[in-house]
C-alpha positions in Angstrom: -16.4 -68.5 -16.4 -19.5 -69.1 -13.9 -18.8 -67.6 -10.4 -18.9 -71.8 -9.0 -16.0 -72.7 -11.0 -12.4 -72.9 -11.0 -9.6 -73.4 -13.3 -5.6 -73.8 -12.3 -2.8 -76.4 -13.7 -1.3 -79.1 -11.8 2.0 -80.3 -12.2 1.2 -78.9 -16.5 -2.0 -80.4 -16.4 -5.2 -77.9 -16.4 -7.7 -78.5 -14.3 -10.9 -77.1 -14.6 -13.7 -77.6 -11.6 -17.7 -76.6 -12.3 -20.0 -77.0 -9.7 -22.1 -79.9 -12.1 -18.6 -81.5 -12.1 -18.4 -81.6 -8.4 -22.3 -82.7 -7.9 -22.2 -85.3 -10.7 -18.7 -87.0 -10.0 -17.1 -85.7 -7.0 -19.6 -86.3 -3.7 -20.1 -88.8 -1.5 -23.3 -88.8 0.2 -25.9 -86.5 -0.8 -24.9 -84.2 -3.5 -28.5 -82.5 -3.7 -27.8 -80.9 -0.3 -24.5 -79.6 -0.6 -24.4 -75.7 -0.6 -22.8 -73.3 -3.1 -21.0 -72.2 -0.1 -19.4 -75.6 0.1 -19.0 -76.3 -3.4 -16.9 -72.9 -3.6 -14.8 -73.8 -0.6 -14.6 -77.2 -2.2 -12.8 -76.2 -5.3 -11.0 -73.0 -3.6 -9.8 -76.0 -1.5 -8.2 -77.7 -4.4 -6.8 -75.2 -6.6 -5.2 -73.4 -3.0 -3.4 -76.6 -3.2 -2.8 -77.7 -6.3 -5.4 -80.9 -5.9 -6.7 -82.9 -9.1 -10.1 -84.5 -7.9 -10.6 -86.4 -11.3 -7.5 -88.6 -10.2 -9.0 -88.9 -6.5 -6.6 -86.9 -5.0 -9.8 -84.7 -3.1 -13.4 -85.2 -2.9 -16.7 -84.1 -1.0 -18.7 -85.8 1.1 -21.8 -84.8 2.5 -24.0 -86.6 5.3 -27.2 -84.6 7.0 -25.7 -81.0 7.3 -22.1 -81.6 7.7 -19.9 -81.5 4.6 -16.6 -82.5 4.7 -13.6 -81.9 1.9 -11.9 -85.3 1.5 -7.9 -86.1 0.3 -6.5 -89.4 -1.2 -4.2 -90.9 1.2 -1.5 -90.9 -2.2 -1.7 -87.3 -1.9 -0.3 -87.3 1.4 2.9 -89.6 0.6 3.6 -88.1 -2.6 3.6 -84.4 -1.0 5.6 -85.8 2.0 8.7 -87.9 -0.9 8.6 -84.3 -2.7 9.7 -82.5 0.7 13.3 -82.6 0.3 13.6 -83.2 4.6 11.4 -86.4 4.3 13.7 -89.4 4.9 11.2 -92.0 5.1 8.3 -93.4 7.2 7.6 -96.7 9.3 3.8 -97.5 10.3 1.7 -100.4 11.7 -0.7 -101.8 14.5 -1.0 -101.8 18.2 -1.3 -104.9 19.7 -3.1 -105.8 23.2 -0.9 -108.7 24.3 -0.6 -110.3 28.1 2.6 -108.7 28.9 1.2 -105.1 27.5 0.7 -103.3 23.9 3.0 -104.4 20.9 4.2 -102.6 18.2 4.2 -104.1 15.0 5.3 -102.8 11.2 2.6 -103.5 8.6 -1.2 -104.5 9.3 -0.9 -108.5 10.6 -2.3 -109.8 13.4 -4.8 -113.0 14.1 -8.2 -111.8 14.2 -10.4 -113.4 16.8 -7.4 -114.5 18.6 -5.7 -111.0 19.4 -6.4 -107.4 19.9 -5.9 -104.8 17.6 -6.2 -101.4 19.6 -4.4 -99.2 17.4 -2.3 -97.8 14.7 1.4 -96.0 14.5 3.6 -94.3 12.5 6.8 -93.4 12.4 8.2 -90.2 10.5 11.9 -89.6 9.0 12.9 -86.5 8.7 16.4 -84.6 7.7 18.5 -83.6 10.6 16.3 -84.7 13.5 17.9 -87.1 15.7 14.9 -89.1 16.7 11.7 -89.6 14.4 8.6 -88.0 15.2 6.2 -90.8 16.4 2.5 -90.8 16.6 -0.2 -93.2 17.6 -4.3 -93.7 17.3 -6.6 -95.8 19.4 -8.8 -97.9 17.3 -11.7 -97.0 19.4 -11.7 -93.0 18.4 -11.7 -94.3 14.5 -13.6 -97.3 14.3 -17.1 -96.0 13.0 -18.4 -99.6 12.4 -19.3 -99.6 8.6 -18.3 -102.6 6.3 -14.5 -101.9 5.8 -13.7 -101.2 9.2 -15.5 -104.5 10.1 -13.2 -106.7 7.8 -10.1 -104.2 7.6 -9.7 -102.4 10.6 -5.7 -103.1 10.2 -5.4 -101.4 6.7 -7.7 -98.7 8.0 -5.9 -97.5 11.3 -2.4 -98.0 9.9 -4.0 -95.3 7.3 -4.9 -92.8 10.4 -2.0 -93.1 12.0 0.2 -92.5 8.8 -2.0 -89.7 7.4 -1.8 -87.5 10.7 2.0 -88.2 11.5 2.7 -86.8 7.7 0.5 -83.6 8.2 1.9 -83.2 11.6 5.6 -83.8 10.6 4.6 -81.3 7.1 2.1 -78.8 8.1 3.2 -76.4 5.5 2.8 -79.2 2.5 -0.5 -80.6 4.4 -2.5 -77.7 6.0 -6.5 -78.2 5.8 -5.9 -81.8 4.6 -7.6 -84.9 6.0 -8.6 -88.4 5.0 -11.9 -90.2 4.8 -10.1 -92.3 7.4 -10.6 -89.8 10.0 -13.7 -88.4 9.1 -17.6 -89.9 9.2 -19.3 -91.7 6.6 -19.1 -94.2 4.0 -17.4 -92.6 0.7 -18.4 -93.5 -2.4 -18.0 -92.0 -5.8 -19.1 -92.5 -9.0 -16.4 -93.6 -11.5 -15.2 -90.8 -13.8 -13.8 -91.4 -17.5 -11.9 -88.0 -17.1 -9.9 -89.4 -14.3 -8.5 -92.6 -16.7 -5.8 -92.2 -18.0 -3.3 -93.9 -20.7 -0.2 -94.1 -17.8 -2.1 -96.4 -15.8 -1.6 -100.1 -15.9 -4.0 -102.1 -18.1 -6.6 -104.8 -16.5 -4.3 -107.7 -18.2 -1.4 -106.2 -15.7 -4.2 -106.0 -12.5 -5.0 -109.6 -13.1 -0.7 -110.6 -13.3 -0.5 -108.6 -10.4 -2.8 -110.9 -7.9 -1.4 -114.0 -10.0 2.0 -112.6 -8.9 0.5 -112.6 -4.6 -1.2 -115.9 -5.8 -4.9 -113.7 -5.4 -3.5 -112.9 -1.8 -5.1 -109.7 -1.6 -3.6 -108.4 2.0 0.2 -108.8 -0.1 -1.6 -106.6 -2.7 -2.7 -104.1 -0.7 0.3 -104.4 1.5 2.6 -103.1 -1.2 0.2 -100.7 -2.6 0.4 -98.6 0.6 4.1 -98.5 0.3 3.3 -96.7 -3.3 0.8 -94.8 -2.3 -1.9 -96.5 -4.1 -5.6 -96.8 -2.6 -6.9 -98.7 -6.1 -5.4 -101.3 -8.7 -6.8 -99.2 -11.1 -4.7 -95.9 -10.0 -1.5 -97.7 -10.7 0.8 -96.1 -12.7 2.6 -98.1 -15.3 5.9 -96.6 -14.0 5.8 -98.3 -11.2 4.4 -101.3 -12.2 7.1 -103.7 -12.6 8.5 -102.5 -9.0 5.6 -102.7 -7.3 5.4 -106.6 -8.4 9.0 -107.0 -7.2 7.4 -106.3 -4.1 4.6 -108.4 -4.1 7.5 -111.2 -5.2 9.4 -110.4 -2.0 6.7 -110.5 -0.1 5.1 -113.9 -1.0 8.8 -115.1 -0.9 8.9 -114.4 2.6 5.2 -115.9 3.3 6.8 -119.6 2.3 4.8 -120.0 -0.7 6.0 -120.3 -4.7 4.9 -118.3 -7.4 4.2 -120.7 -10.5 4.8 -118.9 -14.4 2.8 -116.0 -14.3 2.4 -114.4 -17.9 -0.2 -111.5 -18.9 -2.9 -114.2 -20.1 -3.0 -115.3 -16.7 -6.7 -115.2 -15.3 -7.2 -114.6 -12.0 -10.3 -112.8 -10.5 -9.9 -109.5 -9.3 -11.9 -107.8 -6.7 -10.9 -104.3 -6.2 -9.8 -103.3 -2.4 -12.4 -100.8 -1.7 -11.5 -97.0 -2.0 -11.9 -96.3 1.8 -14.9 -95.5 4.2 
């Protein structure tokens, strides 16, 4: 095998990594620039931990002379629900009100009418009497591009949950970071390795928003509690729980969800992967 190549097995699957693989589907920014130095450390990176970049669980980005190695925020929940001493995990926004700062679970707050200045999570674990809390300031993340302009909720909640689960699980989460935290806009070009047959079909996208009645923030609201940064990651097993959610949620916003069936049309935009 080339010396800038890599091949392991996650969870059965194998995985092989090539440096044209990388370059062509796996950089954000500009692949031309990235070194073999970083393209080794890059897959190293992933096989050390047992990541599969074709499903987005790790990626590279690359802006000026600073590269950075890139996890899927999925990645860290699913690492912290395998740890058999996770118990959970509460996380929202920070609140500037009269009186002081207010906590609140989930990302909702009027924008233009009150200030969001953070993001906090809170982390369950076995045996500790208290759980281990962590906050953000909005002002240390916010880097200004598009989705931090229109969802700087989603996208702190994300910081603070990400760096509570590495902190709470260093040994599961060592060396791992989201594009959250980092500079630069990320985005990659679509790969037809990463598809898969276990994922939910466009048919079950579009039932999905006719479910939230196209409310995309319920969407997106129960995605994070999967795991999920894209519709089109979804895995059919936990499809039909994943719309419960949505169902509870819309139930709870006042409004009705008319007959929804899989011929449904509803347009779709997909939430964008992250920046």
């Amino acid at each position: 095998m080339n010396e800038l190549a890599v091949r392991y097995e996650v969870n059965g699957q194998e995985v092989v990594l090539t440096k044209d693989d990388v370059k062509k589907y796996l950089v954000s920014g500009n692949a031309d620039k990235v070194t073999d130095k970083e393209f080794k450390l890059f897959m190293e990176l992933c096989k050390a931990q047992g990541l599969n970049p074709f499903l987005k669980e790790a990626y590279l980005i690359k802006f000026g002379n600073d590269a950075s190695i890139i996890t899927g925020k999925d990645v860290f929940l699913k690492r912290a629900r395998a740890n058999p001493d996770f118990r959970g995990f509460k996380a929202g926004i920070i609140v500037q009100k009269d009186q002081g700062f207010e906590k609140r679970e989930g990302t909702f707050y009027l924008k233009g009418q009150e200030n969001l200045v953070g993001g906090w999570a809170s982390i369950y674990i076995k045996d500790w009497e208290v759980p281990f809390d962590h906050s953000v300031s909005l002002a240390e993340f916010n880097k200004g591009t598009s989705t931090w302009k229109t969802m700087p909720a989603v996208m702190i909640r994300k910081v603070a949950l990400v760096q509570a689960l590495r902190e709470a699980f260093p040994d599961d989460l060592q060396q791992l970071y989201s594009a959250e935290e980092m500079e630069g806009e990320v985005i990659l070009q679509e790969d037809p390795q990463s598809l898969g047959n276990d994922v939910i079909s466009d048919a079950q996208r579009r039932r999905l928003f006719a479910i939230a009645n196209s409310e995309e923030g319920l969407v997106r609201a129960a995605m994070d509690d999967f795991g999920y940064e894209h519709t089109a990651d979804i895995q059919k097993s936990d499809y039909d729980a994943l719309c419960a959610k949505v169902e509870e949620a819309l139930s709870m916003t006042g409004q009705d969800k008319d007959g929804v069936n899989e011929a449904t049309t509803v347009t779709v935009e997909e939430v964008p992967f992250t920046e």
